[in-house]
C-alpha positions as CSV (number, residue, x, y, z in Angstrom):
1,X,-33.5,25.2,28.8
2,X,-34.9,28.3,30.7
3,X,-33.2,31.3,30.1
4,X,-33.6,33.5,33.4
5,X,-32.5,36.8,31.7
6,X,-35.8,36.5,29.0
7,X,-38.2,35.0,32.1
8,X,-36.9,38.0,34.2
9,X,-37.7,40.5,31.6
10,X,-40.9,39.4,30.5
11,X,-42.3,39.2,34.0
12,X,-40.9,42.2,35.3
13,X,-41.4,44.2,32.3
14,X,-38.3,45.7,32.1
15,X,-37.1,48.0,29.9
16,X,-33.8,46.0,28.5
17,X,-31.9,42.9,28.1
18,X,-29.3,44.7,30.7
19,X,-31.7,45.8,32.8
20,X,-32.8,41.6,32.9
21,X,-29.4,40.9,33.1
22,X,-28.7,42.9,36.4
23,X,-31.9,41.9,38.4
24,X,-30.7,38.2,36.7
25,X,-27.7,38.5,38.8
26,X,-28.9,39.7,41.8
27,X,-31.6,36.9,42.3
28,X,-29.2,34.6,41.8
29,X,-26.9,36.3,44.7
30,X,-30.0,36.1,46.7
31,X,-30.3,32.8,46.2
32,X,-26.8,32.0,47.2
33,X,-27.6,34.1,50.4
34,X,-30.6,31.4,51.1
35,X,-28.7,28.7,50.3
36,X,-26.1,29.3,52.9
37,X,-28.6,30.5,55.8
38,X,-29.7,27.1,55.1
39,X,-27.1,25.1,55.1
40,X,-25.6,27.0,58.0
41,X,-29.4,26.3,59.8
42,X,-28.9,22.5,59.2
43,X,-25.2,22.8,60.8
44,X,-26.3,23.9,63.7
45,X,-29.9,22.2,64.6
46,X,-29.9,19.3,62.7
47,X,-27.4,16.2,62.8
48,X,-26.8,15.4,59.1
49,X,-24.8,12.1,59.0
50,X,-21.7,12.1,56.6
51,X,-23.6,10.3,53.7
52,X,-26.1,13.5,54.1
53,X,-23.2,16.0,53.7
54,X,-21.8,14.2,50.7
55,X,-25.0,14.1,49.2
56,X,-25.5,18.1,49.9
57,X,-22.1,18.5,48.2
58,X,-22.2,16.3,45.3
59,X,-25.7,18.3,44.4
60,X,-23.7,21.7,45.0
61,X,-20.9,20.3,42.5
62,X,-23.4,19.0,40.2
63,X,-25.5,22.8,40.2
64,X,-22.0,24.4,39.9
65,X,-20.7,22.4,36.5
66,X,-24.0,22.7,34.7
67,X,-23.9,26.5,35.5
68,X,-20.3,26.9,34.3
69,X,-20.8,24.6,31.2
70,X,-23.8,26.8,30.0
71,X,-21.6,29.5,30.8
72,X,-18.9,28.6,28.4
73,X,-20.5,26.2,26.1
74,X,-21.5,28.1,22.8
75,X,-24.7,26.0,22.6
76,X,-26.1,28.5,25.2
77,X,-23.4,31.3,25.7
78,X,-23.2,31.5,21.8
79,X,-19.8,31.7,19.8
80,X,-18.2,34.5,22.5
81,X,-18.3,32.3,25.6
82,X,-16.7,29.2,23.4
83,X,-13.6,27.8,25.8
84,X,-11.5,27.3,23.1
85,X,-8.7,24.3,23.0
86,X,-5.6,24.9,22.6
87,X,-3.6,28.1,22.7
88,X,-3.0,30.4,19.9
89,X,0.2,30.4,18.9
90,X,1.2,34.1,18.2
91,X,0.1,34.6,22.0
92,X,2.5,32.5,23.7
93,X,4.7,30.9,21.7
94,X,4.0,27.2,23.1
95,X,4.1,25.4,19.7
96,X,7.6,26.1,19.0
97,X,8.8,25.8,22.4
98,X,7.1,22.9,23.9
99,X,7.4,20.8,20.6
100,X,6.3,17.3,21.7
101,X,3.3,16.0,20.0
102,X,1.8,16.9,16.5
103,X,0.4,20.1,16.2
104,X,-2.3,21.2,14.5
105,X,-4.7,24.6,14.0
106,X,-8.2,24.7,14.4
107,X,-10.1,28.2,13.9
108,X,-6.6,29.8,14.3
109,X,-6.0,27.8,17.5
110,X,-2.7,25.3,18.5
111,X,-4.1,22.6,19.4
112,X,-1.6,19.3,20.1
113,X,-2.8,15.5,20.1
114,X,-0.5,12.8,20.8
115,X,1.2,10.9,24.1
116,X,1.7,13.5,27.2
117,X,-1.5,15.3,27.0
């Protein structure tokens, strides 16, 4: 896995991980912008058949979830962007009100297995 923010800062020579973090984002905004004056191009001058849309989409969708998986996954966002499963209890109060499955508590998380979930 590349990790943009360190390619960025090396290249550039900048002077922090912020700094790398910042340009980061705004390539990646640019990016978007070319992606859409694209897509916007074949709209209008080409004739994409259905199959050629779906295929367009489907590699959109596919880009999209890998980006928000390294986003959250801790093998690449680290312990703080964890998603973590379950609720905690103190927060909402969902074990003792929605009792209907086992409960258990994993890294001071609910977390419920059983039918209904």
């Amino acid at each position: 896995m590349i990790n943009i923010v360190a390619v960025i800062k090396r290249l550039m020579s900048l002077p922090s991980d912020d700094a790398a973090k910042a340009t980061s984002y705004a390539y990646l905004l640019q990016v978007e912008v070319w992606i859409m004056q694209e897509l916007e191009h074949l709209s209008v001058f080409e004739h994409l058949t259905d199959e050629e849309w779906l295929f367009l989409e489907a590699c959109f969708l596919s880009a999209a979830g890998n980006t928000f998986y390294c986003m959250v996954s801790a093998r690449y966002g680290g312990e703080a962007a964890r998603l973590r499963l379950g609720l905690q209890r103190e927060a909402n109060g969902y074990a003792a009100k929605n009792n209907t499955g086992p409960q258990t508590e994993v890294n001071g998380y609910a977390t419920k297995s059983g039918p209904g979930l």
